[in-house]
Each structure stands twice: as structure tokens, then as C-alpha cells.
C-alpha positions in Angstrom: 19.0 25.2 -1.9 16.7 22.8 -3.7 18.1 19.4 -2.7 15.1 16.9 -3.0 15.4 13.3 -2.8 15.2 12.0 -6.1 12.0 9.8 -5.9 12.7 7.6 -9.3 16.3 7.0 -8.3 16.2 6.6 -4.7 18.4 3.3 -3.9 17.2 0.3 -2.5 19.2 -1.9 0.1 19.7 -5.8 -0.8 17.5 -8.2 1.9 18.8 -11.4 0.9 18.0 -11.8 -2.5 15.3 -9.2 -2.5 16.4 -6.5 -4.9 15.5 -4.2 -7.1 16.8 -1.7 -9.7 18.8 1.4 -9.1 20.5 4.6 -10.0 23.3 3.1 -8.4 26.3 1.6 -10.2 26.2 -1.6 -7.5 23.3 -3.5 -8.6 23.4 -5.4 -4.8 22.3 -2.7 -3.0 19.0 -1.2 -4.7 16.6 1.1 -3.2 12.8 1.8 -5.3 11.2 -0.4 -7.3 10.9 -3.5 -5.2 10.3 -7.1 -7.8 7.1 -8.7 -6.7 7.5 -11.4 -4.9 3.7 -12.6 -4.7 1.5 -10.0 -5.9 -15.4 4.8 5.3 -17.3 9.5 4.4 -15.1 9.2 7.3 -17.5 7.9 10.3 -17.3 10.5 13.1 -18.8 11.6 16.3 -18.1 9.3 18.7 -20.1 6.0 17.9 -20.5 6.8 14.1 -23.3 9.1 13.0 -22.7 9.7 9.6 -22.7 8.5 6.4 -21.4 4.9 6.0 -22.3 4.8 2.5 -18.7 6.3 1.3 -16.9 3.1 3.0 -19.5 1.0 1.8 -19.3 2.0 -2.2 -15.3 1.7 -1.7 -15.3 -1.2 0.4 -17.8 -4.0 -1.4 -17.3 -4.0 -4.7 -15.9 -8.1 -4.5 -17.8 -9.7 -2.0 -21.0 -11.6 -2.3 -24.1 -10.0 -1.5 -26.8 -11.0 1.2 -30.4 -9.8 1.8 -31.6 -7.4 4.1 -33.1 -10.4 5.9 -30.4 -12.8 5.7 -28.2 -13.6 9.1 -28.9 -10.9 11.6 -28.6 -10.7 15.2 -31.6 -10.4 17.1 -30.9 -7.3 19.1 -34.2 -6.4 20.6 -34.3 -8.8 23.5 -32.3 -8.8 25.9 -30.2 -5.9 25.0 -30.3 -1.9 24.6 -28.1 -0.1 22.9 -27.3 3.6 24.8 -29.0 6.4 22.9 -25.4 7.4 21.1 -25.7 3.8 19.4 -28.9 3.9 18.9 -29.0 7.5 17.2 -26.0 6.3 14.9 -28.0 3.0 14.2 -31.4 5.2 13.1 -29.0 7.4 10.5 -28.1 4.0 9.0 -31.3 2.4 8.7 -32.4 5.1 6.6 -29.4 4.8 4.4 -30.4 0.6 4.5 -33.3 1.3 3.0 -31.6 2.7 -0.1 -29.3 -0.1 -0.1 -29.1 -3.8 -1.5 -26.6 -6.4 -2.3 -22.8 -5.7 -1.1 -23.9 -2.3 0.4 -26.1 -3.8 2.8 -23.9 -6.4 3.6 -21.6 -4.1 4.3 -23.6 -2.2 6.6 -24.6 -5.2 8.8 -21.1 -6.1 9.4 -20.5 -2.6 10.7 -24.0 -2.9 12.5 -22.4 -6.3 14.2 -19.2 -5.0 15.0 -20.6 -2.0 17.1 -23.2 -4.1 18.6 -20.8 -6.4 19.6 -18.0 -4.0 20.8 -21.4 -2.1 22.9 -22.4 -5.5 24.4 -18.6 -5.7 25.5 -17.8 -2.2 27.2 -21.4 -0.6 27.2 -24.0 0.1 29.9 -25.6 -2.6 29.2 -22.6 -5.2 29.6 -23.9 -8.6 28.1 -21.2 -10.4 27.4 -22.7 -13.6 27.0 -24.6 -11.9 23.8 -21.4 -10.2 22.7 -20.3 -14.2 22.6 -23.4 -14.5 20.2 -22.6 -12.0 18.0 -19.2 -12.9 17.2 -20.1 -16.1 16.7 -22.1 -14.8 13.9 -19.9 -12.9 12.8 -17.2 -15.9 12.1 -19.9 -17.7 10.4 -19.5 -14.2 7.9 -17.0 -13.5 7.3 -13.1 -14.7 7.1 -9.7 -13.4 7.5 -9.0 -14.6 4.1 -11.7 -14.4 2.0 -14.2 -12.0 0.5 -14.2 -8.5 0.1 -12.2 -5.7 2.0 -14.8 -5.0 4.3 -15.8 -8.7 4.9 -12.0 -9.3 5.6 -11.2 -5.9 7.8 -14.7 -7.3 9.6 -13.0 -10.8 10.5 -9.4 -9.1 12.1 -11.8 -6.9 14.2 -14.0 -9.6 15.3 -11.5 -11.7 16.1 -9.8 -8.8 18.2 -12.7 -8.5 19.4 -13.7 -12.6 20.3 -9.7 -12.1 21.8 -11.2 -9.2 24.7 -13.7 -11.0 25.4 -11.6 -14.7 26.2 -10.0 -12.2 28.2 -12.7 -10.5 30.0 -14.3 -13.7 30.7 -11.5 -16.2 31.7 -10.6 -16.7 35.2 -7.6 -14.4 35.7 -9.3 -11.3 33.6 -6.0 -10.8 31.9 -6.4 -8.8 28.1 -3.1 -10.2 26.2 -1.7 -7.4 24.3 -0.9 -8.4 20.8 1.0 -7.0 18.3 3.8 -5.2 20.2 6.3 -7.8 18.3 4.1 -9.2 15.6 6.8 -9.0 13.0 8.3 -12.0 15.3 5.1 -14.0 15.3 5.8 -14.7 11.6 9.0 -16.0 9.0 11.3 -13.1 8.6 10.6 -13.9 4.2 6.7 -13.4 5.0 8.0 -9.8 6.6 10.3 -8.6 4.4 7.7 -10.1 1.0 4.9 -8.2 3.1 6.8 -4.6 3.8 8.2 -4.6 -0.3 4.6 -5.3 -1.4 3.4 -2.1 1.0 6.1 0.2 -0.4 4.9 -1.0 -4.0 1.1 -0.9 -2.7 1.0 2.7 -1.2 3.6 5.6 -0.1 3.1 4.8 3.3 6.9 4.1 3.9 8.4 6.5 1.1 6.0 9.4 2.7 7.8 9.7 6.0 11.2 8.7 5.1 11.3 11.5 2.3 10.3 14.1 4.1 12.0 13.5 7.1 15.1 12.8 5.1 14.9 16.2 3.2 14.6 18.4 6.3 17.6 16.3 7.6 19.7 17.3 4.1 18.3 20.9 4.5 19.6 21.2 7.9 23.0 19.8 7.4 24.1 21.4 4.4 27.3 23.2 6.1 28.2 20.0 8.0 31.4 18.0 7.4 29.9 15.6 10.6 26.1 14.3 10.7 24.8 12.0 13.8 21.5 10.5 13.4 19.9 8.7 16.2 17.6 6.1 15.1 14.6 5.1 17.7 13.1 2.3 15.9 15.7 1.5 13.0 14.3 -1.6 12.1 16.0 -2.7 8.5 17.6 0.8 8.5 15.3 0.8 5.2 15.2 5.1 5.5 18.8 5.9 5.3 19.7 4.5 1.9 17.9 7.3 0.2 19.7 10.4 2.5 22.9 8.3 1.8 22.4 8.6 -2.0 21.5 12.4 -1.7 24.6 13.1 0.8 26.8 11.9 -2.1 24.6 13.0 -4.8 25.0 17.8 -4.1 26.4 19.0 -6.9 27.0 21.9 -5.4 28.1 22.5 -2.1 30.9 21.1 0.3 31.9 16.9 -0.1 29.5 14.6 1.4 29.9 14.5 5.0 31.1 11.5 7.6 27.6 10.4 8.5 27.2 8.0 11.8 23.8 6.4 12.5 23.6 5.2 16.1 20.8 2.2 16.3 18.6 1.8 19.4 17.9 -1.3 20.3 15.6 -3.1 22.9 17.2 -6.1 25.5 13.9 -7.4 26.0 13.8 -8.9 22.8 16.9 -11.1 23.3 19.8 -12.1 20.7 16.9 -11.6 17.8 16.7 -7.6 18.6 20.5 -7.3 18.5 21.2 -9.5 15.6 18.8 -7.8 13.5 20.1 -4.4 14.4 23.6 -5.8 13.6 22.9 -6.8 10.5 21.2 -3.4 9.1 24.8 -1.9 10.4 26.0 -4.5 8.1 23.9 -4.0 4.9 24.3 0.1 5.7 27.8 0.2 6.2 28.4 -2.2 2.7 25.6 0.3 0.8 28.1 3.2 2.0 30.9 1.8 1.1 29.3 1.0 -2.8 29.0 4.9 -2.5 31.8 6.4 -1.3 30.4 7.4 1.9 32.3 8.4 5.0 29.9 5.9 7.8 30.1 4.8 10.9 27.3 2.7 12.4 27.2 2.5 15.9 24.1 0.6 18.7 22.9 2.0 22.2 20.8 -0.4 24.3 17.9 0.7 26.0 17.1 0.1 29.6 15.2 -3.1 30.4 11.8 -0.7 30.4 13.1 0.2 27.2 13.6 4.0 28.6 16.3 6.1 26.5 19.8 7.8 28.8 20.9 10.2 26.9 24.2 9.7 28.8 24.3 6.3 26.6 25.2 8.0 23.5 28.3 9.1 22.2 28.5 12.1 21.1 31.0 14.0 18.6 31.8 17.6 19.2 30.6 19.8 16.1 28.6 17.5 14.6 25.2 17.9 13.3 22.9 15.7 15.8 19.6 14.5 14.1 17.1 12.3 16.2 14.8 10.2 14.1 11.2 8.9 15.3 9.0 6.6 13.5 6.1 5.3 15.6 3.3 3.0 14.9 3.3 3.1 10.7 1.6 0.1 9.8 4.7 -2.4 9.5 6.4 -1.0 12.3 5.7 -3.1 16.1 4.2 -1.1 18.7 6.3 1.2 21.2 5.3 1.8 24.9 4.3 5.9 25.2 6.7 6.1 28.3 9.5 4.7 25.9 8.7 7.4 23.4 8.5 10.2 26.2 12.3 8.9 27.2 13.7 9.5 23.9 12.1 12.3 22.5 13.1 13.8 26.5 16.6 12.8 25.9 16.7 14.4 22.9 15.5 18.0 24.5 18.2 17.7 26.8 21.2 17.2 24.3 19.8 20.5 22.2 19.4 18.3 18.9 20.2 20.2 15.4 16.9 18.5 14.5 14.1 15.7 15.3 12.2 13.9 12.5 8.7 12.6 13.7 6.7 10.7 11.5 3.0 9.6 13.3 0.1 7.2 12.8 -2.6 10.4 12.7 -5.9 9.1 15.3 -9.4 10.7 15.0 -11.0 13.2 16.9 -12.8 10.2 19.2 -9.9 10.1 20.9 -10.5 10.9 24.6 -14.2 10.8 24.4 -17.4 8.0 23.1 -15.4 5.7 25.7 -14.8 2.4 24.2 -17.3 2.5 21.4 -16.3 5.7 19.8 -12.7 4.8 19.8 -13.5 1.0 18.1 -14.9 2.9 15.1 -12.5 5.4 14.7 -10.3 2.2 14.5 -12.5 0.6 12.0 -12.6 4.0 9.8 -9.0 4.4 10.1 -8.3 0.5 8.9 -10.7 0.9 6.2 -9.2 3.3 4.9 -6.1 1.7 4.6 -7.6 -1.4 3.4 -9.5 0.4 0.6 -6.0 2.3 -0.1 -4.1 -0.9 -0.7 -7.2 -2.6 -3.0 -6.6 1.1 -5.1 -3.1 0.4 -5.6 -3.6 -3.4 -6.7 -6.9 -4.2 -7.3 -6.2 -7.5 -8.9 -3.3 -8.7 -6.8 -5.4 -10.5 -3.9 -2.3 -12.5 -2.5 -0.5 -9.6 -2.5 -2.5 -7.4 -0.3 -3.5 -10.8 2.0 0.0 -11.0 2.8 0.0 -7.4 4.3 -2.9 -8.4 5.9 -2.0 -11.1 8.1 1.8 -9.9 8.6 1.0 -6.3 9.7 -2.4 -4.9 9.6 -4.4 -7.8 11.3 -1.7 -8.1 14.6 -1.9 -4.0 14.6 -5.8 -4.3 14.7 -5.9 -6.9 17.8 -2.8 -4.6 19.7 -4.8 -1.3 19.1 -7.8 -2.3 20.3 -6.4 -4.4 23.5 -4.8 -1.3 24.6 -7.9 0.9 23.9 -9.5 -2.1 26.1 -7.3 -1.5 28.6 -7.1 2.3 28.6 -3.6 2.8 28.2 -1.3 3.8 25.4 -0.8 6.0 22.4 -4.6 5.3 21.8 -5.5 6.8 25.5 -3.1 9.9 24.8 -5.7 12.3 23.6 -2.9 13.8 21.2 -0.1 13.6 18.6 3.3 13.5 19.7 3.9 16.8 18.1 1.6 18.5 20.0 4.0 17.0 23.3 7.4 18.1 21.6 5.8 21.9 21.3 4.4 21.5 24.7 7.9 20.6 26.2 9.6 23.2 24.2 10.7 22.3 21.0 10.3 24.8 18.0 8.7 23.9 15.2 10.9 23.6 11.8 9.1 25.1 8.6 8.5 22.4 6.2 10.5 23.9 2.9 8.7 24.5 -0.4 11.2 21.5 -2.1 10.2 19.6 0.5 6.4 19.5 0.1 6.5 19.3 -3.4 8.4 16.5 -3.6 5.9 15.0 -1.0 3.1 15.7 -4.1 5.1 14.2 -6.3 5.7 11.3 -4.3 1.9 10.7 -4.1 1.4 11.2 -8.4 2.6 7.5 -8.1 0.4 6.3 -6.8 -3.8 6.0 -7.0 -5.8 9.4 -7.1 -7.3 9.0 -3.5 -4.3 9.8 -1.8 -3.9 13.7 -1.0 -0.7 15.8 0.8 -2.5 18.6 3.6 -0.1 21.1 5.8 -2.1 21.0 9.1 0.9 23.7 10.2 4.1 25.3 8.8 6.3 22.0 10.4 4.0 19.2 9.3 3.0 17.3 6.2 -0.1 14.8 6.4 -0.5 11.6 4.0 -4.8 11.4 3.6 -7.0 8.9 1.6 -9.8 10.2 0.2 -11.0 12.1 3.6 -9.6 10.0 6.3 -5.6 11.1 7.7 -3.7 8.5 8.3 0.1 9.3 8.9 1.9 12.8 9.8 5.5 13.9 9.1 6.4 16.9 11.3 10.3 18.5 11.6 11.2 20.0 15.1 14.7 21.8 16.5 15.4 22.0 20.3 14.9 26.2 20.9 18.4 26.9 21.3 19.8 25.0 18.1 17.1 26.8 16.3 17.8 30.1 17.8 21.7 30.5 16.6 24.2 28.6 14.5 25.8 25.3 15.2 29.4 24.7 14.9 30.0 22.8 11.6 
């Protein structure tokens, strides 16, 4: 049964006085067309020896140019790169040559950034002329100002210049930033900065679609629907399966759905409130709708590990358990946190689990420190040159993003690269864990992926839909993956019928 989310007519939820229009017959609660409120090929191997030339061309088309002469580092005294760096530094000399203007400039930043990252980690451990580096670096280049690749340089400098303080202060201790940087700024700048990345790029809409259509596959025959929600946030997802729920024209009435909320004590009355209000704003949307809701919270444990025996559970009703990790406006979760609910969830044989993923490179577990840093870099530029696609005129706009959710998520994934720990360290995608503990995977229906195409004909021509497997859906720009949307059933509930 073909039951796609309807992309043009997806409602949108109110966020005080951020609204848009809707399909809907309540014009408070509106779902896709947010108003404005402000308006590398890939580099692999594991230190970067290809072609930079593809990130360069996208990347420098608005910044100001600069000779092949003009600012460099001295690097030949005093320091040696190891012969990974230096190979990758030989290909890109040659592809100097051919260069000028923004191109080159373009190339010297990334030329800086590894040097400095080498002089940080590398054999050759200098970092008193890592110091000197960055300092030249700042003198480049700004947050703020300039092109995308002048302004992705600055956020990774100063990720970098934050390492180093670290590495060099008394104590040794490497903050980690950007587990919480939604709460480092105004909750308007947060909520102007996530409606400007839904109308920027399908980066939300990609995972909550597809996720949300297996769920509405899976659940037709259900007159009870439980979703467990790891990382709710503003509950932003459910407004579109709430439409669609209401919305079959064929098929039993819309179903009594309950959404139980996790939320984390560690963040105080703030974690709490905020999950209480998207109960609020969800259970008025339902209500506009003629919806049978619930909304209900369960607090993790202080180490923010999930007890399955914390939920409570209603016989004969669908069970759903929804994970979205580390999308770019969504704060960093701890792996042992993840491993706790997406455990919990094997053990309470779920009708289905959603799991949408920030896709890594294949440096990941090898080029130590170094390789990982530019797979970093690739995989930001890529998102950088994706948002500049989608408004190349709107410079606020995308400077808003920046600094709300992009530029804390830079400094956080490289501090825990730094410190060797976390998704970053894993070596592989949380799918590859659930098949590993036993889940099955859940073919991706044709409905679904074709509304995942269409989702993308929105938007600019760079982005591209791939089926890595029969279960999972990837969002790509031009050659770089950045996010995965895989469905997964516990191997009993996929192996007979659930009571409905």
C-alpha cells in the first residue's frame, strides 16, 4: 500500500511565532515551508592524496585571491612532514602549478590546516610551530568572512588553536565542545538557524521521511502505535507521520499514537522543560487533527544509559524505537548512551527501529590523527558547499547555521578524534552494530525511496539518493555521503505477526 508522506503538504509545528503554511485547516501549527527569518573530488586515503581541485572549484568562487607567494608557512626548517604527508603534499603541488587566484588560496589553507594538525599529533610533534601556523592562519582567514573555504578554514583552525591550549596548558585537559552547543546560544538563534537548514538543504526532511514511511508501512493494521523517541529534541519529526496517520484513505481509522520522550538529567530543568514543551506543541498539533495522542517522558540514568524497564509499555501495540544521531543540528550523544538504547530496544522485540546516521569516511580506524582531520574537513566541505548551492546569495543566512551548528560540531568532532574516543573512534555505522547484535534488516519499500528522490528534486542538482543495501537510503553531495537512513525489526517481530 503506497502511503508516502506527502512532501508539499507535510505540516509544520508553531515555535513561537515561527510558522509557516500548511495543508492543514489550523494555520498555528504548520509544518514545510518555513518564512525566512534572516536569509572537496572527495579527498581520500588517509592524509588526502587526491585531487583537491573538485573542493577547490566548488569552494572559492567568493573569496579574494592571493599569490602563490603571498603568506606561507615556512615548513622546511625545523619540521618534516611523515612520507604520507609528504606524498599527498607532492600530488598538490602539481595541481598548484595549474592554479591561480582563489584556487590556490584555497589549496594553501588546506596545505595549513594539515600541516598544522601534523605538527600537533605527528611524529614530528612541534607544537610550538603548530602555534605558528595557526597563528597564520587567523591572520587568513575568519569565522565570518570570506569564502566557504576561507570560513570552514577558520572553525577548523580554531578547533584546532582549542587542542593545542589543551595539549599545552598545565593540566593537559582537551575540553570537549559541542555536546550541548545548542545551549551555548539564544534559543531564537536555534530555532532561526534549524528553519534556515530545512529551507537550505533536505538534511532534516531526508531522515524524518524515510524513517516516518517505514514507520506508516509497518503499522498499517495497528489500532495502537508507541514510538520511543532517543533524541526528540523539538519533536519537529512527528508532525509529518501525524498528518499521514490521519490522512489513509483507505484502511482502518487513524490509530491512538503515544510518543514517549527521552530525556537527559544532566542537563537540569532546561532538558526537561524543553521536552515538556514539544509534548505541549505535539499534543495541541494532534488535537488540530483529530488524532488519538498521548505524550509521555522517560528519564535517563545520570550516565544517560537507557532501562528498558523505564518504559511503559501497552500490550498489543505497535512498538517503534526512533534514533537520530549526530545530524548537523542535533548535540552530540555519548556511543555508550546509544549502545543502551538501541540494547534496550533488542530486548523488548521492537515492531521496528528507525536509524538515521551522520555517514564517516573510510579513514576511519586508520591515518591516525591526520587522516581522520581531513576526512573531517572533506565531509564539512561538503556540507558547506551544499548549503552555498541552496542559497548562494543569502550570506546571513547560511552564517547563522554556521556559528549555531556546524562550527561547535567541528571543534566537538575533532576533540574527540583528539582524544580517541567516540562515534569518530568506532570504525563503523551503527547499522553495521544493530545487524551484528541481531537485528534484521527491514527492506526499504519502492514508495519509500522514491519519495526520498523526490524529496531531493527540491532542492540543488548536487544532491543524489544511493541504496548501499536493501534497508538503507544514503543522502550524497556531489560524491561525498553525508547522512544514512536505515529501517531495522528485532528477529522475532520480523519473523511472525504482531498482535494488532
Amino acid at each position: 500500500m503506497a502511503m508516502a508522506v506527502a512532501i508539499h503538504d507535510a505540516p509544520e509545528l508553531d515555535f513561537s511565532g515561527y510558522s509557516t503554511t500548511t495543508a492543514t485547516t489550523d494555520g498555528d501549527y504548520n509544518w514545510n515551508d518555513w518564512s525566512p527569518v534572516v536569509d572537496w573530488d572527495a579527498i581520500s586515503g588517509p592524509v588526502g592524496q587526491d585531487d583537491f581541485h573538485g573542493l577547490i572549484e566548488s569552494m572559492m568562487m567568493a573569496g579574494e585571491g592571493s599569490g602563490p607567494g603571498d603568506g606561507m608557512v615556512g615548513m622546511e626548517e625545523g619540521y618534516c612532514c611523515n612520507s604520507e604527508s609528504t606524498d599527498s603534499m607532492a600530488v598538490d603541488e602539481e595541481i598548484m602549478m595549474a592554479d591561480d587566484g582563489e584556487d590556490f588560496k584555497g589549496l594553501r589553507l588546506v596545505h595549513l590546516l594539515m600541516a598544522a594538525a601534523e605538527a600537533l599529533t605527528g611524529l614530528n610533534k612541534s607544537h610550538e610551530l603548530a602555534r605558528v601556523i595557526l597563528v597564520r592562519l587567523k591572520e587568513l582567514v575568519s569565522p565570518t568572512d570570506g569564502s566557504n573555504m576561507e570560513r570552514l578554514a577558520a572553525h577548523f583552525a580554531g578547533a584546532l588553536q582549542g587542542l593545542l591550549d589543551g595539549a599545552t596548558s598545565k593540566h593537559h585537559h582537551v575540553a570537549i565542545p559541542g555536546g550541548a552547543h545548542r545551549d551555548d546560544h539564544h534559543q531564537t538563534d536555534v530555532i532561526a538557524a534549524f528553519q534556515l537548514m530545512q529551507d537550505m538543504s533536505p538534511y532534516v526532511k531526508f531522515g524524518h521521511f524515510t524513517a516516518n514511511q517505514a514507520i506508516l508501512e509497518a503499522v498499517v493494521l495497528y489500532r495502537r502505535v508507541h514510538v520511543v523517541d532517543y533524541d526528540i529534541m523539538e519533536g519537529i519529526q512527528w508532525a509529518s507521520l501525524m498528518q499521514a496517520l490521519v490522512s489513509r484513505k483507505d484502511g482502518p481509522p487513524a490509530p491512538h499514537l503515544r510518543i514517549t520522550a527521552l530525556w537527559r538529567g544532566g542537563s537540569g530543568r532546561r532538558s526537561i522543560g524543553t521536552v515538556q514543551e514539544t509534548g505541549r506543541r505535539l499534543s495541541a498539533f494532534a488535537t488540530s487533527i483529530g488524532l488519538p495522542f498521548s505524550f509521555h517522558q522517560c528519564r535517563l540514568d545520570s550516565d544517560e544509559k537507557f532501562r528498558p524497564s523505564s518504559l511503559k509499555l501497552v500490550r498489543g501495540e505497535a512498538l517503534i524505537f526512533n534514533c537520530m544521531l549526530h545530524l548537523p543540528h542535533f548535540s552530540y550523544r555519548a556511543p555508550d548512551s546509544v549502545a543502551s538504547f538501541l540494547s534496550g530496544a533488542k530486548t523488548l522485540n521492537p515492531r521496528l527501529v528507525t536509524l538515521v546516521e551522520e555517514e564517516t569516511g573510510s579513514n576511519i580506524g586508520d591515518g591516525g590523527f591526520v587522516g581522520r582531520f581531513m576526512d573531517s574537513l572533506h565531509h564539512y566541505s561538503a556540507i558547506y558547499d551544499s548549503l552555498e548551492a541552496g542559497f548562494p546569495m543569502q550570506g546571513q543566512a547560511r552564517a547563522l547555521v554556521e556559528r549555531v551548528f556546524l562550527g561547535p560540531r567541528i571543534a566537538g568532532s575533532l576533540a574527540r578524534i583528539y582524544r580517541g574516543w567516540g562515534n569518530e573512534d568506532r570504525g563503523s555505522s551503527w547499522g553495521k552494530w544493530l545487524a551484528e547484535v541481531g537485528f534484521t534488516p527491514v527492506k526499504i519499500s519502492f514508495s519509500n525511496h522514491c519519495q526520498a528522490k523526490l524529496l531531493l528534486g527540491l532542492f540543488n542538482d548536487g544532491y543524489r539518493v544511493e541504496e548501499l543495501a536493501n534497508n538503507r537510503l544514503v543522502l550524497g553531495w556531489k560524491s561525498r555521503r553525508l547522512l544514512s537512513a536505515s529501517i531495522w525489526a528485532s528477529s522475532s517481530s520480523s519473523s511472525s505477526d504482531s498482535e494488532s
